[in-house]
C-alpha positions in Angstrom: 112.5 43.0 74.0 111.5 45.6 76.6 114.8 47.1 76.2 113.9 47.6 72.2 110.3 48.9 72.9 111.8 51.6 75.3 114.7 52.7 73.2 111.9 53.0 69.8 109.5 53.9 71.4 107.6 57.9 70.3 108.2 61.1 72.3 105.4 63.4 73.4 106.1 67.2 72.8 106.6 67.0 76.8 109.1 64.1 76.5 107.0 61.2 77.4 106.9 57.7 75.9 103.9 57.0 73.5 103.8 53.3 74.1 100.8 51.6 71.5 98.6 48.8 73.8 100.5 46.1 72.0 103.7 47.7 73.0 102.2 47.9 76.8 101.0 44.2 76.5 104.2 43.1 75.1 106.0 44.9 77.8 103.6 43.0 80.5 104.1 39.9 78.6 107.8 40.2 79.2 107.1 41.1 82.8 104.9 37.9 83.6 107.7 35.6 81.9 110.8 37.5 83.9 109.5 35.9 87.3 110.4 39.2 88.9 108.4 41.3 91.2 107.2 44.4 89.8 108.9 46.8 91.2 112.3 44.7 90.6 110.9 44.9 86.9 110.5 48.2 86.7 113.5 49.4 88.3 115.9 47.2 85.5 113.4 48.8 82.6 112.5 52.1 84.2 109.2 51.9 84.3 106.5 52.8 87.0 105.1 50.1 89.1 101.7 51.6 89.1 101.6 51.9 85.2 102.2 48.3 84.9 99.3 47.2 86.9 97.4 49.6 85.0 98.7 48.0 81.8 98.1 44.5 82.8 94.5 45.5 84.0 94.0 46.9 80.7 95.2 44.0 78.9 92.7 42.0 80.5 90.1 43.7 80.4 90.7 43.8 76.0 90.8 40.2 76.3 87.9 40.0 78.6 85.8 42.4 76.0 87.6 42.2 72.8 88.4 45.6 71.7 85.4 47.3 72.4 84.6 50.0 74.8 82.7 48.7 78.4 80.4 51.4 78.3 
């Protein structure tokens, strides 16, 4: 699944990956269900450690508020 999101995911004019927040949740989803550490997780998707914290705070915090702004 991870593999799929990477491979379709959007290109910025700078070459980045434009990953929606479903994408990012689905991809911390995956993470949570692998039973890996997160940097072993990363390292077999490339991905950045850091950035999937971030996701997974971000992904809480939606639940926590719905999908409205906290401030």
């Amino acid at each position: 699944m991870v593999e799929e999101i990477n491979k379709n995911a959007r290109l910025s004019a700078s070459g980045r990956k434009l990953l929606t927040s479903e994408q990012k949740a689905c991809i911390v989803e995956g993470w949570e269900n692998s039973g890996l550490s997160c940097p072993e997780f990363c390292r077999r998707h490339g991905l950045i450690s850091s950035q999937l914290y971030k996701w997974r705070a971000d992904a809480k915090n939606r639940r926590n508020y719905g999908n409205k702004e906290r401030w």
